[in-house]
C-alpha positions as CSV (number, residue, x, y, z in Angstrom):
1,X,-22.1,-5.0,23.6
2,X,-20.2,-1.6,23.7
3,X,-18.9,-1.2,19.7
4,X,-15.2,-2.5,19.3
5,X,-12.6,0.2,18.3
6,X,-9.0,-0.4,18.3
7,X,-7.1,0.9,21.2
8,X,-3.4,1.8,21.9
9,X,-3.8,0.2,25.6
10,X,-2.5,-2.9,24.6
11,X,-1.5,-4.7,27.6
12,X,-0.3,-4.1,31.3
13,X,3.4,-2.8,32.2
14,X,5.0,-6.0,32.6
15,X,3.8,-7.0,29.0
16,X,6.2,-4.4,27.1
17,X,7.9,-5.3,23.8
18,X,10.6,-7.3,23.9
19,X,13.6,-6.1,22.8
20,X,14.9,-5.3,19.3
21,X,17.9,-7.3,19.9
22,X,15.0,-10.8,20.8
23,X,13.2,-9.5,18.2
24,X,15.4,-10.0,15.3
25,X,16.4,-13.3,17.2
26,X,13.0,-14.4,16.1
27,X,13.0,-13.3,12.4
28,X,16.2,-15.4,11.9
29,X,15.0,-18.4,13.5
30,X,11.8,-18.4,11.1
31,X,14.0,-17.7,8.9
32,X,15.8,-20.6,9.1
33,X,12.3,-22.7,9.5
34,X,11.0,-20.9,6.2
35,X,14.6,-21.8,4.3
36,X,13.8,-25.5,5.3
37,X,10.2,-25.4,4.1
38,X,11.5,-23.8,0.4
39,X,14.8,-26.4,0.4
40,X,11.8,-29.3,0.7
41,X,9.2,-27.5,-1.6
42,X,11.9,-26.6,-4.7
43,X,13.9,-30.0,-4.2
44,X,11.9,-31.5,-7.6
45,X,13.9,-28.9,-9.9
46,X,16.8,-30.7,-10.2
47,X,15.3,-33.7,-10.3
48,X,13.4,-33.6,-13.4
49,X,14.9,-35.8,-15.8
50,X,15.5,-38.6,-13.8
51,X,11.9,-38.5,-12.3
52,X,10.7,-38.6,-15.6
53,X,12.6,-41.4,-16.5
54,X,12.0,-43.3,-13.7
55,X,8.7,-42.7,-13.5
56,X,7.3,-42.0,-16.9
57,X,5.9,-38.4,-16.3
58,X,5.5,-35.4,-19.4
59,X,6.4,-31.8,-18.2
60,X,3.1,-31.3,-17.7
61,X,3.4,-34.4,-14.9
62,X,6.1,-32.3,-13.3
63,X,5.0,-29.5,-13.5
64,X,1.7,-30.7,-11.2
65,X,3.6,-32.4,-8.8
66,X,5.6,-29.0,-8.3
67,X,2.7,-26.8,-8.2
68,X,-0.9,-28.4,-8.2
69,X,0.0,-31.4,-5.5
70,X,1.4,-29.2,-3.2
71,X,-0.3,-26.0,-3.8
72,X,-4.2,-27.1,-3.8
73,X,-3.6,-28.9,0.3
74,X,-1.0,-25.9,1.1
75,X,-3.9,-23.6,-0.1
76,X,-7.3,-25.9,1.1
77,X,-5.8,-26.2,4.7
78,X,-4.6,-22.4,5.1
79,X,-7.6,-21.1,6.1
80,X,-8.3,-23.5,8.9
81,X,-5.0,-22.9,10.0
82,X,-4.4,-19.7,9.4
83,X,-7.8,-19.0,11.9
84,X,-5.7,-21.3,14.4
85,X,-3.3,-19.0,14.5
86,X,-5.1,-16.3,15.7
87,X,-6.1,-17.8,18.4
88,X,-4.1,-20.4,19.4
89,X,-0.1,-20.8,20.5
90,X,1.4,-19.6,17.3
91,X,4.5,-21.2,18.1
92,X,3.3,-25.0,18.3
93,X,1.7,-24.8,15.5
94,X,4.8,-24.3,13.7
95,X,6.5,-27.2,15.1
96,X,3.5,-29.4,14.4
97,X,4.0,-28.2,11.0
98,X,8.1,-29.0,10.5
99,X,7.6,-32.4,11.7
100,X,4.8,-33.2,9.2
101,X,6.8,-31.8,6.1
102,X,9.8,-33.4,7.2
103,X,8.2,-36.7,7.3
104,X,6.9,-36.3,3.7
105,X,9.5,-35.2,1.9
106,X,11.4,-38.3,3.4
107,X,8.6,-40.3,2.3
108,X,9.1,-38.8,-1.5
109,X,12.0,-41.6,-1.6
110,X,9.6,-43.8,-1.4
111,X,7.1,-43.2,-3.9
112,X,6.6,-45.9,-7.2
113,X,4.3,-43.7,-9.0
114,X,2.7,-40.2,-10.0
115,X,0.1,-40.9,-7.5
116,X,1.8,-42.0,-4.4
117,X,4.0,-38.7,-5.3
118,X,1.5,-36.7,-5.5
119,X,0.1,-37.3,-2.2
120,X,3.4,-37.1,-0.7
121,X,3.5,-33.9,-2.3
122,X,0.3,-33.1,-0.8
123,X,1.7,-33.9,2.8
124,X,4.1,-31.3,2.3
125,X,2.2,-28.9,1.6
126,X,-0.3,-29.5,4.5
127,X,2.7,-29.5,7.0
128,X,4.1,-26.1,5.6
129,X,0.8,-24.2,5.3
130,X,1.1,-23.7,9.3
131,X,4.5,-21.7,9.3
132,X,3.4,-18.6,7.4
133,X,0.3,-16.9,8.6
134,X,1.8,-17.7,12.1
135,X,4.9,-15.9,11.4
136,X,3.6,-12.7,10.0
137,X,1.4,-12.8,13.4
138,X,4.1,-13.4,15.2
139,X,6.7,-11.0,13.9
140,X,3.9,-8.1,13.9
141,X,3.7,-8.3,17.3
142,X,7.6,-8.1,17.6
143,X,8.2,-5.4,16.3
144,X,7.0,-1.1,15.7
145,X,5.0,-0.7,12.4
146,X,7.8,1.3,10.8
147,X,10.3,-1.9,11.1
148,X,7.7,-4.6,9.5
149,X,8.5,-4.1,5.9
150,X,11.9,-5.2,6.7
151,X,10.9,-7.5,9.1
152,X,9.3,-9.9,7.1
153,X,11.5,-9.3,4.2
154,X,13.9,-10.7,6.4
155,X,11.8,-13.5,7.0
156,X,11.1,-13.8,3.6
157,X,14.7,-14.2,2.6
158,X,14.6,-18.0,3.3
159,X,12.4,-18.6,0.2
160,X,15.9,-18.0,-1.2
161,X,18.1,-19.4,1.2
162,X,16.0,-22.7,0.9
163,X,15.4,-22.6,-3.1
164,X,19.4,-22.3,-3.3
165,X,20.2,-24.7,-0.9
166,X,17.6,-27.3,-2.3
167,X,19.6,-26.2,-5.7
168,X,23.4,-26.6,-4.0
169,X,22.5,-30.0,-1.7
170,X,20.3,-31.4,-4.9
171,X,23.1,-30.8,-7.8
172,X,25.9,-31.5,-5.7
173,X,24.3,-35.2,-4.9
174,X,23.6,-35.6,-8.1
175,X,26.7,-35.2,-9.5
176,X,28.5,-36.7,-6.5
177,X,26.0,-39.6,-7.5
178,X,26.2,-39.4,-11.2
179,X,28.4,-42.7,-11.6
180,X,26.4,-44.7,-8.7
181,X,23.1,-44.5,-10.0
182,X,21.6,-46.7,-7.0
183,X,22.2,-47.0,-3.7
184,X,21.6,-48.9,-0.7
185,X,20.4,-48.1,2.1
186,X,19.4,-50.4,5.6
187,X,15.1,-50.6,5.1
188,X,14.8,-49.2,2.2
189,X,17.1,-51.5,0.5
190,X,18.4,-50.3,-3.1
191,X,17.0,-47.6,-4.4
192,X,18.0,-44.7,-7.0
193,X,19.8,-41.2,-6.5
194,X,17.0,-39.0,-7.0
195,X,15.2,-40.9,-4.1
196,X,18.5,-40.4,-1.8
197,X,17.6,-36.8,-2.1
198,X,14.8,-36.5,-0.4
199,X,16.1,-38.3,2.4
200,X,18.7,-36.0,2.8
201,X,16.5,-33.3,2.8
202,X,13.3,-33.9,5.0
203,X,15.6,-35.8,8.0
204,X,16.8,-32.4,9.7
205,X,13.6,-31.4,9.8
206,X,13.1,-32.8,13.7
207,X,16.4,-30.4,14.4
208,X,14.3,-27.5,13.3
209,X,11.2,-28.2,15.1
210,X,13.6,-28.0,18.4
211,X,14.5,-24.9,17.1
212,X,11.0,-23.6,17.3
213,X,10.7,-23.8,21.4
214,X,13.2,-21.1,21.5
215,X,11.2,-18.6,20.3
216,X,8.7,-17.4,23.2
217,X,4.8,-16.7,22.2
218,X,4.8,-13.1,22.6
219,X,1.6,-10.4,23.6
220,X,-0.5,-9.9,21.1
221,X,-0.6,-6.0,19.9
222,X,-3.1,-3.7,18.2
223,X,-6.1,-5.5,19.3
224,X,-9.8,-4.9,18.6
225,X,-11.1,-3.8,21.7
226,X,-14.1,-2.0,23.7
227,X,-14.3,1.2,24.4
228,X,-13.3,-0.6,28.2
229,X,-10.2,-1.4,26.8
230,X,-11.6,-4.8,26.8
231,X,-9.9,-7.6,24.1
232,X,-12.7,-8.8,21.8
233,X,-13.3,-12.3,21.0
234,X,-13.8,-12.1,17.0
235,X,-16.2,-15.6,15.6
236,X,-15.1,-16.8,12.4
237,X,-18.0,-14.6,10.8
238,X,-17.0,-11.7,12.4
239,X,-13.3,-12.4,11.3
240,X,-14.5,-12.5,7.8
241,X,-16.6,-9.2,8.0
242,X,-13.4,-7.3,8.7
243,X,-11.8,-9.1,6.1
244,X,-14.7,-7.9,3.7
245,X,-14.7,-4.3,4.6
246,X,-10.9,-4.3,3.4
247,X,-12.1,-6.8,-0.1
248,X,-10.4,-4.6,-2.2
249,X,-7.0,-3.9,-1.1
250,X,-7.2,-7.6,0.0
251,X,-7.6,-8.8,-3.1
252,X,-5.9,-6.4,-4.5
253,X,-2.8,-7.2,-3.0
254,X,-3.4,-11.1,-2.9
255,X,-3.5,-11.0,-7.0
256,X,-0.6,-8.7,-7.2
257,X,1.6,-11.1,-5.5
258,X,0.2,-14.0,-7.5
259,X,1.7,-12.5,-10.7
260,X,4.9,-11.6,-8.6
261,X,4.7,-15.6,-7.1
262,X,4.5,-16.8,-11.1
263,X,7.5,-15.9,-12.2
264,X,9.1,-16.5,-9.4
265,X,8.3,-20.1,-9.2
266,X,8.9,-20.5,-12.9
267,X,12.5,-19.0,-12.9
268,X,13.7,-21.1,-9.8
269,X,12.2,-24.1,-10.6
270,X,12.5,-24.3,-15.0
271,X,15.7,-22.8,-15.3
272,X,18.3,-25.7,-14.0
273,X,16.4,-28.0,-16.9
274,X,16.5,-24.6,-19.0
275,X,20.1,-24.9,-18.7
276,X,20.7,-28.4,-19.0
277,X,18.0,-28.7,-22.2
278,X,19.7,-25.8,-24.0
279,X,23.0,-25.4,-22.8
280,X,23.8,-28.8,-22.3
281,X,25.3,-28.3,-18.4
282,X,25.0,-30.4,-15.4
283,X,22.5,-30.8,-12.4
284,X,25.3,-29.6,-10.7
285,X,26.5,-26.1,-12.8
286,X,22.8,-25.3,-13.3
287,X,22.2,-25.4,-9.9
288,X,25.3,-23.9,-8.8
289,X,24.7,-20.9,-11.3
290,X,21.1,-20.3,-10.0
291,X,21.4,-20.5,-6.2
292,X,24.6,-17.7,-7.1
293,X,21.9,-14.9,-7.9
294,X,19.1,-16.0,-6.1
295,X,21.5,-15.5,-3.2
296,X,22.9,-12.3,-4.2
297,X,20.6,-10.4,-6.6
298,X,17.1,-11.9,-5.1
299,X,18.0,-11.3,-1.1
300,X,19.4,-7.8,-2.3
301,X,15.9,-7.2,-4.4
302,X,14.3,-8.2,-0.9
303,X,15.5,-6.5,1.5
304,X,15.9,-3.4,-1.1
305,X,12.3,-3.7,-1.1
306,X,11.3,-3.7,2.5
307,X,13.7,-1.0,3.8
308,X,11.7,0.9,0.6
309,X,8.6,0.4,1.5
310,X,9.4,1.3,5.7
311,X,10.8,4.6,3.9
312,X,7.8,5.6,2.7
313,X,5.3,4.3,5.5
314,X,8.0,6.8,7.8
315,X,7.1,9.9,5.4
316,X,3.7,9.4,5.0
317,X,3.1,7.4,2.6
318,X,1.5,3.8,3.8
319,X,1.1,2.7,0.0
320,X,4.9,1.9,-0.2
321,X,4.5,-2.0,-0.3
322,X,2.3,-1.3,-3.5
323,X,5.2,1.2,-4.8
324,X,7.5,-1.4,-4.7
325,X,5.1,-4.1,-6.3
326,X,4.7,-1.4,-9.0
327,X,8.6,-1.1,-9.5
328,X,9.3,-5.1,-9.5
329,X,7.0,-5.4,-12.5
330,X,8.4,-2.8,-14.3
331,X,11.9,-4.3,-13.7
332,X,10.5,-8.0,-14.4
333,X,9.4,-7.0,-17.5
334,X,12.4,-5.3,-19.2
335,X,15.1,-7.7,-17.8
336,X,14.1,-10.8,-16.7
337,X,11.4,-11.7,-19.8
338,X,14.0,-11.8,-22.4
339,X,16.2,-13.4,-20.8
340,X,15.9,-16.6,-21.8
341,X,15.0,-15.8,-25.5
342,X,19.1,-15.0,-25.8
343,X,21.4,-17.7,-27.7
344,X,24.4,-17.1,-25.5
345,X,24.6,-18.3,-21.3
346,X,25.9,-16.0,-20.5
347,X,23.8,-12.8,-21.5
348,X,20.8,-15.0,-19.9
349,X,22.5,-14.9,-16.9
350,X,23.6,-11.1,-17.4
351,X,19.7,-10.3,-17.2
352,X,18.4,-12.9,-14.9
353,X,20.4,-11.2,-12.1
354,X,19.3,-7.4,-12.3
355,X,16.2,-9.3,-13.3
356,X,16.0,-11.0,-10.2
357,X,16.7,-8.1,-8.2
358,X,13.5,-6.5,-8.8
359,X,11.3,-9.6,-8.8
360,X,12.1,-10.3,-5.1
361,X,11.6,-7.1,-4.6
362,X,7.8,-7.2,-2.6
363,X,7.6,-10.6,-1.9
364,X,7.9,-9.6,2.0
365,X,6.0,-6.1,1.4
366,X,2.8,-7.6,-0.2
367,X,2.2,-10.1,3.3
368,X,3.5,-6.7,5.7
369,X,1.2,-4.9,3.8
370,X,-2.1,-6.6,5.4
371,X,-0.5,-6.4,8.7
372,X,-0.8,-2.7,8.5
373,X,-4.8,-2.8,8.0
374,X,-6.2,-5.7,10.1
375,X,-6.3,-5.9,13.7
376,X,-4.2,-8.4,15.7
377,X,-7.5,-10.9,15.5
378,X,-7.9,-11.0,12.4
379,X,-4.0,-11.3,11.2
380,X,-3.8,-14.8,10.6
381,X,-7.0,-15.4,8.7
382,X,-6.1,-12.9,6.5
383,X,-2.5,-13.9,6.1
384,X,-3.8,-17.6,5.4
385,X,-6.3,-16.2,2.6
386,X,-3.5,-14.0,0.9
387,X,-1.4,-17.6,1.2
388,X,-4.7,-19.2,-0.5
389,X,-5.0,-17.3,-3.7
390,X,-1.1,-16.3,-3.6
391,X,-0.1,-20.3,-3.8
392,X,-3.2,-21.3,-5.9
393,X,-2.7,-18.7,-8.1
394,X,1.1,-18.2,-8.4
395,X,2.2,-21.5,-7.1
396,X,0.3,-23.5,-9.6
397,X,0.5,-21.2,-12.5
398,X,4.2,-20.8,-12.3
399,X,5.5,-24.1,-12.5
400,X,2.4,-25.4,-14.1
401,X,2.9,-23.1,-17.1
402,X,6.0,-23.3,-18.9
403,X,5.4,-27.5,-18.8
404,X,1.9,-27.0,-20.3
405,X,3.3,-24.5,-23.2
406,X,6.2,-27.3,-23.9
407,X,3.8,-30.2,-24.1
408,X,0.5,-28.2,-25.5
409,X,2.0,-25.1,-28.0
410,X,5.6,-26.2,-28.7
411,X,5.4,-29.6,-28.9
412,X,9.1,-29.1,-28.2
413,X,11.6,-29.9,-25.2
414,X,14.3,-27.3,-26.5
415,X,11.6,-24.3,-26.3
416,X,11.4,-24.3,-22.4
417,X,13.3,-20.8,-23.0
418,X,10.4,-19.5,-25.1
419,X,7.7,-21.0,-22.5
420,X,9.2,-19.3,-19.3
421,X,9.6,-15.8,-21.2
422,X,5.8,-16.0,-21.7
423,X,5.0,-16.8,-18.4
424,X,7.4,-14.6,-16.9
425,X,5.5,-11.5,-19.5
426,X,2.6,-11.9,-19.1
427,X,2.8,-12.3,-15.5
428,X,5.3,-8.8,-14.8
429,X,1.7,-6.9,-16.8
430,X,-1.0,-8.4,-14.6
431,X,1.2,-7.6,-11.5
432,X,1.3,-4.3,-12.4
433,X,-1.7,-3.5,-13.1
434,X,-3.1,-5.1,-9.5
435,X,-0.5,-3.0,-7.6
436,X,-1.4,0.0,-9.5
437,X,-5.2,-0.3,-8.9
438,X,-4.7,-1.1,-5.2
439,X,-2.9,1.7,-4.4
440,X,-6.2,4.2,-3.6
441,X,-8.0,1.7,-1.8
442,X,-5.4,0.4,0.4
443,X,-4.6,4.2,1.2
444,X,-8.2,4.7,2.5
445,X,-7.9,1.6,4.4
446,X,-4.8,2.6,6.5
447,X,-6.1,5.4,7.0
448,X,-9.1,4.4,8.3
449,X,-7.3,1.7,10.6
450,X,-5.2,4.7,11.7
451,X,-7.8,6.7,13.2
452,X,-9.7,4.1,14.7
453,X,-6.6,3.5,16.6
């Protein structure tokens, strides 16, 4: 067979982009989708203390079901997935996926033990892992290379949008609930507040998968084809060769945005109990106070970053989404580490929110990023292994982390302050240092995707 080159050809007349007007119709309606996968996914935070009473679980306990339970199936199922996406309707899969995370969560309420948690746990995160690598396919071919940075940034914004509605809908039962500790409820029978949550919660989710058919599966762009002009049909091995000629701005990247996913994850989900366990305030005011700059600082940090990052990529420099990875650490480091080392609430939230703003900064760069080297299909593979390493990695380190240090180094409840300022260190040096060392090899991979093209 003829050797396969990328060509500009990309499909017949008819087949012509959809508009930019459609196209942003798309990124709000994953957007939407993604905010209901992160309300689900962060909905333990503010349910900590009376999970652990309930239940009889350490920090460390929690801190699994948060990021272990969901993480390792989120992670082991991506792959498989993630290949499905490349060459099957991108759009089904996602529905398929809503209705299986909805179901979990919901069945959450019904759990009697770490175990039957955890596997709920694990549903979720099976049922999620097919929305991702689907919509970074999808909004690639949407949309001209200079406008995916901000794209998926976009799209990105619901990690926000569903960590502070999980925070608002959570705190606000809680509170609403604080004086009616159980409840009953026709099947279920009586059962406690915390469990009423997750009901709330994963029941929508059947209204979202509707929401899915109005998106239409577009043409797939910037395929590998024969010098014909002929689409080639890429085996799994042959997917994976591709993947290996790019190893090290894949993994490169894929590390970077593990130590930008560790503090991420440790902030949203450790700080409510931060503030309750130091500060003494509700569910309800912790939430309330978190969701404010997530909301805010983070979606500013976000789409900051993207509109960066397209910047650079329109004056010649493709290694913007690296740039910005480079600046978020910086940033992460000098205002959001110390924050929770401060006495007073209020300086902690004076530094959290600058803070903030450059942590979210390339958490929709680092996924663009691999759109920009990979052919159309290989997109989803590769999207599905950056999800692998990014959520075992980040996903299980930040929530994981600041538990383990309480329970294993502290000894101490109160210090949950110190424990996240570690993790959120230490993570801000590793990140820079993978963004930094990416930046030469991901520059001779564009290029060479750029001239094959």
């Amino acid at each position: 067979m003829p050797q396969p080159q990328l060509s500009k050809v990309e499909a017949p007349a008819k087949a012509e982009r959809p508009s930019l007007g459609y196209a942003w119709y798309v990124v709000f309606a994953l957007t939407a989708i993604y905010m209901l996968s992160f309300v689900d996914r962060q909905i333990l935070g503010l349910l900590v203390a009376p999970m652990k009473r309930d239940l009889g679980l350490s920090d460390t306990k929690v801190g699994v079901l948060q990021g272990l339970a969901f993480g390792v199936f989120y992670t082991l199922v991506g792959l498989p997935l993630g290949r499905l996406a490349d060459v099957r309707n991108r759009r089904n899969l996602i529905a398929a996926g809503v209705v299986a995370w909805s179901f979990f969560t919901s069945a959450c309420s019904v759990a009697r033990s770490f175990f039957t948690l955890f596997l709920a746990r694990m549903g979720v995160g099976f049922g999620e892992a097919t929305l991702s690598p689907a919509a970074y396919s999808l909004i690639s071919d949407y949309f001209p290379k200079d406008q995916i940075g901000t794209a998926i940034s976009v799209y990105y914004m619901g990690v926000f949008f569903g960590s502070s509605l999980s925070l608002l809908v959570t705190g606000s039962v809680l509170d609403a609930l604080r004086n009616t500790p159980f409840i009953t409820l026709p099947l279920l029978g009586t059962i406690t507040a915390w469990r009423v949550v997750f009901l709330i919660v994963g029941l929508p989710g059947a209204l979202f998968a509707l929401l899915v058919y109005t998106v239409r599966e577009p043409i797939r762009r910037d395929l590998l084809r024969t010098a014909q002009n002929e689409a080639v049909t890429l085996s799994f091995r042959e997917s994976w060769k591709e993947i290996a000629r790019r190893a090290k701005s894949v993994a490169g990247i894929s590390i970077g945005a593990v130590f930008q996913a560790a503090p991420t994850y440790a902030v949203t989900f450790w700080i409510p109990t931060f503030f309750q366990r130091t500060h003494h305030w509700t569910a309800g005011q912790s939430g309330r106070a978190l969701a404010a700059i997530l909301l805010t600082f983070g979606i500013a940090g976000m789409y900051a970053g993207g509109k960066w990052s397209d910047h650079w990529q329109r004056n010649g420099k493709p290694e913007g989404p690296l740039r910005v990875g480079v600046i978020c650490a910086i940033g992460t480091f000098v205002l959001m580490m110390p924050a929770t080392l401060l006495p007073d609430a209020s300086w902690t939230l004076v530094l959290m929110a600058p803070g903030m703003f450059f942590l979210a900064m390339p958490m929709g760069v680092t996924a663009a990023a691999l759109q920009h080297i990979f052919p159309n299909q290989v997109r989803g593979l590769v999207s599905s292994l950056f999800l692998f390493v990014l959520n075992l990695g980040g996903l299980s380190i930040g929530p994981l982390l600041p538990g383990l240090l309480n329970d294993r180094l502290f000894h101490d409840e109160k210090a949950i302050g110190a424990s996240i300022a570690i993790t959120v260190g230490a993570s801000a040096v590793l990140m820079l240092a993978a963004f930094w060392l990416s930046i030469e090899p991901y520059k001779r991979d564009y290029r060479l995707m750029e001239r094959s093209a």
